[in-house]
C-alpha positions in Angstrom: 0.0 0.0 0.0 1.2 3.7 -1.2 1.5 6.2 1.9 2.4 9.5 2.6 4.5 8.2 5.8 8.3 7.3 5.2 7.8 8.4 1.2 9.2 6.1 -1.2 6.5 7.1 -4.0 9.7 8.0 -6.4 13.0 7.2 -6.8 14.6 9.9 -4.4 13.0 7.8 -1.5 13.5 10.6 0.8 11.5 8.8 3.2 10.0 12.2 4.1 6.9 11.6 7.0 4.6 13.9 4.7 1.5 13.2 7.4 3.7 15.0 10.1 4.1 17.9 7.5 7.6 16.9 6.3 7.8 17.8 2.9 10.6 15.9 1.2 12.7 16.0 -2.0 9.0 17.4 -4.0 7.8 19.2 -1.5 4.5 17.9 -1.8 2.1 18.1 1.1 0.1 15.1 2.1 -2.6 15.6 -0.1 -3.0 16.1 -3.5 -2.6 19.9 -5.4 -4.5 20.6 -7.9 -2.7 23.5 -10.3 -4.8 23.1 -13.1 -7.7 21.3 -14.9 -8.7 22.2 -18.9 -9.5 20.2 -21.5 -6.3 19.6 -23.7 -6.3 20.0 -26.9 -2.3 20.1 -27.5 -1.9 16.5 -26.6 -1.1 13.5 -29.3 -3.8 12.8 -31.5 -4.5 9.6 -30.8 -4.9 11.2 -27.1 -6.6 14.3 -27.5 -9.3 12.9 -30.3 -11.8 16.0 -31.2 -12.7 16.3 -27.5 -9.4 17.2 -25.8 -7.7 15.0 -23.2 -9.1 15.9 -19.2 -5.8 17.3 -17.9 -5.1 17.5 -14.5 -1.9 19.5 -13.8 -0.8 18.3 -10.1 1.7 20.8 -8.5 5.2 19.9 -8.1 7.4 17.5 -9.2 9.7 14.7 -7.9 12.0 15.3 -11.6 13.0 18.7 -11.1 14.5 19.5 -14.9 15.7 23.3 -15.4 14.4 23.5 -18.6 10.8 22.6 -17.7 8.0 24.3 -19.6 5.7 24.0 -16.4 8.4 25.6 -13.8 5.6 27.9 -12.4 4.0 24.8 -10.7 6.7 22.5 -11.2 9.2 23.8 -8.6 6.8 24.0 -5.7 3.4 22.0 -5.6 1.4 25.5 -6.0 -3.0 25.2 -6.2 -6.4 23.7 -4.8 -5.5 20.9 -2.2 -8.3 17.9 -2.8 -9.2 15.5 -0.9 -9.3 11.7 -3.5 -13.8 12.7 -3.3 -12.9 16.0 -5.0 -10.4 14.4 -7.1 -12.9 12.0 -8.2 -15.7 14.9 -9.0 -13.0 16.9 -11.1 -12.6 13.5 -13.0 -16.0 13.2 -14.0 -16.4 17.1 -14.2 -13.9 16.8 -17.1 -15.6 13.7 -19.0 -19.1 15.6 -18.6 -17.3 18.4 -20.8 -16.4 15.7 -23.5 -13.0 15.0 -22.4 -11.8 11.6 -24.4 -9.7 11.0 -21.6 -8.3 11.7 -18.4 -5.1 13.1 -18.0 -2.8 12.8 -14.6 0.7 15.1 -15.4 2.8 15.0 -12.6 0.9 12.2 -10.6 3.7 10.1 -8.7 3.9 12.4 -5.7 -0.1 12.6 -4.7 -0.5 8.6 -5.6 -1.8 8.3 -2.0 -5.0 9.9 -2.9 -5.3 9.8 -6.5 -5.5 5.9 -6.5 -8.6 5.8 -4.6 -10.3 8.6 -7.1 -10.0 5.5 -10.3 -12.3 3.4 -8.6 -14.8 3.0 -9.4 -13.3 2.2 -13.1 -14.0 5.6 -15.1 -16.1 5.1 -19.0 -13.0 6.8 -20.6 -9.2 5.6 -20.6 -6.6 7.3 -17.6 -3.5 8.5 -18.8 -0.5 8.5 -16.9 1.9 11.3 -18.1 5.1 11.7 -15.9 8.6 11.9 -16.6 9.5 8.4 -16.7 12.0 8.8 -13.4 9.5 5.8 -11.8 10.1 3.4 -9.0 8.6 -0.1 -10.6 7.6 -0.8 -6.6 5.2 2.0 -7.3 3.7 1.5 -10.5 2.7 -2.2 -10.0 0.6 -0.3 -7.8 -1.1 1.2 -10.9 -1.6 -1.9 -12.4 -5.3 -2.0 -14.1 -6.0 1.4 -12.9 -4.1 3.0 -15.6 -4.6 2.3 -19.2 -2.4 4.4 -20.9 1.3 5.3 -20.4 2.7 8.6 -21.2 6.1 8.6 -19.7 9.3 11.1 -20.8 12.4 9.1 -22.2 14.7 12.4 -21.6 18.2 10.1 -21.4 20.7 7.8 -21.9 23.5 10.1 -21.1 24.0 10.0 -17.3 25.9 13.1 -17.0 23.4 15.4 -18.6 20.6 13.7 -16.4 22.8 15.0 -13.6 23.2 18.3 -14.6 19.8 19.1 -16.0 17.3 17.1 -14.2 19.6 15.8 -10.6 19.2 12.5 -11.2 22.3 10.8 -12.9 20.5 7.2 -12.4 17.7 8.7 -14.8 18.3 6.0 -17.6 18.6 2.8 -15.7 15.5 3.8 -13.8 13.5 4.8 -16.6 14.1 2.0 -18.7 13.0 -0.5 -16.0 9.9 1.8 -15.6 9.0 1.9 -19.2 9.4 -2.2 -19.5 6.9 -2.6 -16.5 4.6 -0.1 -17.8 4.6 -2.1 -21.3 4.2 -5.1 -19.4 1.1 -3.6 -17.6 -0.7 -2.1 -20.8 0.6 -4.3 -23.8 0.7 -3.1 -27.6 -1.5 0.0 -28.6 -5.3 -1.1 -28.6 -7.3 1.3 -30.7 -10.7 2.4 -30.7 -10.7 3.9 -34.3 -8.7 7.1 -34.0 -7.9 6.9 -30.0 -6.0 5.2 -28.3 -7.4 3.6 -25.2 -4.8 1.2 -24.0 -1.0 1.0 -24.7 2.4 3.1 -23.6 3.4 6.2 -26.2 7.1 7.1 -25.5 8.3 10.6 -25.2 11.2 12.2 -26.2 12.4 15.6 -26.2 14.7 16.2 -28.3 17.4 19.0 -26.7 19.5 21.3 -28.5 23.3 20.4 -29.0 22.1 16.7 -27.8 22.0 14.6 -30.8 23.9 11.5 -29.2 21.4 11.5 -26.5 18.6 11.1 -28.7 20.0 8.4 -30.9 21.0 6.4 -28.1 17.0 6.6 -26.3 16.0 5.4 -29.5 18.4 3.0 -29.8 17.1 1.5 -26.7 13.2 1.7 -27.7 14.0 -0.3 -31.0 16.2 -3.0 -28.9 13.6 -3.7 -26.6 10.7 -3.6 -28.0 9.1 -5.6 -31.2 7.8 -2.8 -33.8 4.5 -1.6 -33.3 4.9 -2.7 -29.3 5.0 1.1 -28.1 4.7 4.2 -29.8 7.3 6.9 -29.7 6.3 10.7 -29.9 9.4 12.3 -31.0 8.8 16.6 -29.9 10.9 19.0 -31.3 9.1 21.8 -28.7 12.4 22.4 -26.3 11.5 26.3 -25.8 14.8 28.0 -23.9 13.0 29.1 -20.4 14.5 31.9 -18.2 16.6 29.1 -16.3 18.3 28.6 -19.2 19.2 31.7 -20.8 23.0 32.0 -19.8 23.3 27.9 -20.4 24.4 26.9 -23.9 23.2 25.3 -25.7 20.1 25.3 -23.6 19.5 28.5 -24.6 18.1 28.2 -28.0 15.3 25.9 -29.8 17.0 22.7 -32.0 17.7 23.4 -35.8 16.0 21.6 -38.6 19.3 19.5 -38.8 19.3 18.3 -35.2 15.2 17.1 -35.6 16.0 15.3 -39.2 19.1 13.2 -38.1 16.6 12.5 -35.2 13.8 11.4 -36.8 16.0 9.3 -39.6 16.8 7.2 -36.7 13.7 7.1 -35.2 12.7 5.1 -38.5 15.9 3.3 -38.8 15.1 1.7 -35.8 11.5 1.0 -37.4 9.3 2.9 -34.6 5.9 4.0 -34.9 4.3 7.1 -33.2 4.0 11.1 -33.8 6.4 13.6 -34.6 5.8 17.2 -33.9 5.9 20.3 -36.5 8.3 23.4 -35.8 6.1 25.5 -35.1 5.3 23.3 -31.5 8.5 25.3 -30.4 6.2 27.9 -28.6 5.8 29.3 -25.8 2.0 30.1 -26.5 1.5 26.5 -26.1 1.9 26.3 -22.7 -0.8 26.5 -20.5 -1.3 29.5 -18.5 -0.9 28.2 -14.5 
């Protein structure tokens, strides 16, 4: 059972006492915070359909990276506390406004109360969308609860997990995350257009950082049969304020950097979505 006591939800396992107001690595509170709810319309097409995915944007974040596009609810769990009853009611809020989906961003660190909102079994298909950094101990937990995976791939290179996002284990981790959530959902099951059951792999591309890239895809096509999981390959890096004195992290990619990308994404015969330039915009993300 998931608790708030001695946290282990992620793979920091702080062991923070978060019922006796200890906030830990996240600095998540013991309940869950709510920044955001809208119906999403940016997501993956296969996600967001023609009635937006349900998004629920949970403050804070047990990742951390400096070039996160969500840093004004990223870096400190900012919003409406809710209990898993009002979690549950902004759930079925979301579907009563035709959401094809519901959409947990940021979920690992309020797991404690968001588990119990999923039951009973919602009439449209829960997405999981984190940043891959997953204990396996913790998603097992998830295990016919969620039906779609949306996890970040950000590395291979353990040195640049270090520096951008503090967590130089970031690719072992992730990969053993990504196999069990495979395991748990199987190959892409489609309902015409949408999805409803499968994993779709993320990965940003990030300027200056071809190598990385081609060696996350490298991975994807070893482990996994064609057609077993879908990649989305985003070319959206935006430089945030964080960045701005950080080369190269301080400009967008070039055309060259997304085609040698995407040549390998096919060389390695994967299947998914890729993302047009103009995605690289700030006025695509939400307003917090």
């Amino acid at each position: 059972m998931l608790t708030y006591e001695t946290c282990c939800l992620c793979p920091r396992q702080c062991a923070a006492n978060r019922q006796a107001g200890e906030r830990g690595y996240c600095g998540a509170p013991a309940t869950a915070v709510v920044a955001k709810t809208m119906i999403h319309k940016w997501e993956e097409p296969a996600l967001a359909g023609s009635g937006g995915s349900g998004a629920i944007f949970f403050g804070g974040c047990t990742l951390g990276c400096i070039y996160c596009q969500n840093r004004a609810i990223s870096q400190e769990p900012i919003g409406q506390e809710m209990d898993a009853h009002l979690l549950r009611k902004t759930m079925e809020d979301l579907i009563a406004q035709g959401a094809e989906n519901i959409d947990l961003v940021t979920p690992t660190q309020y797991l404690p109360t968001i588990i119990p909102a999923l039951s009973p079994k919602l009439p449209v298909p829960v997405v999981y969308n984190c940043g891959g950094y997953e204990r396996v101990e913790t998603l097992k937990e998830l295990d016919g609860l969620v039906d779609i995976y949306l996890p970040d791939f950000k590395y291979a290179d353990s040195e640049l997990s270090k520096m951008l996002s503090g967590a130089k284990d970031y690719f072992s981790v992730a990969a053993s995350a990504i196999r069990e959530m495979v395991r748990q959902t199987g190959a892409p099951q489609w309902d015409g257009g949408k999805l409803v059951k499968g994993t779709i792999i993320r990965h940003l591309i990030l300027p200056g950082k071809v190598e990385n890239s081609l060696r996350v895809l490298d991975w994807i096509g070893d482990h996994f049969a064609p057609g077993e999981v879908l990649v989305s390959l985003m070319r959206q890096y935006t430089p945030m304020d964080a960045t701005e004195n950080f080369p190269p992290f301080n400009r967008r990619i070039t055309q060259e950097e997304y085609d040698s990308v995407l040549s390998w994404m096919y060389l390695n015969n994967l299947e998914g979505f890729t993302q047009e330039a103009d995605a690289a915009d700030s006025a695509f993300i939400p307003e917090f």
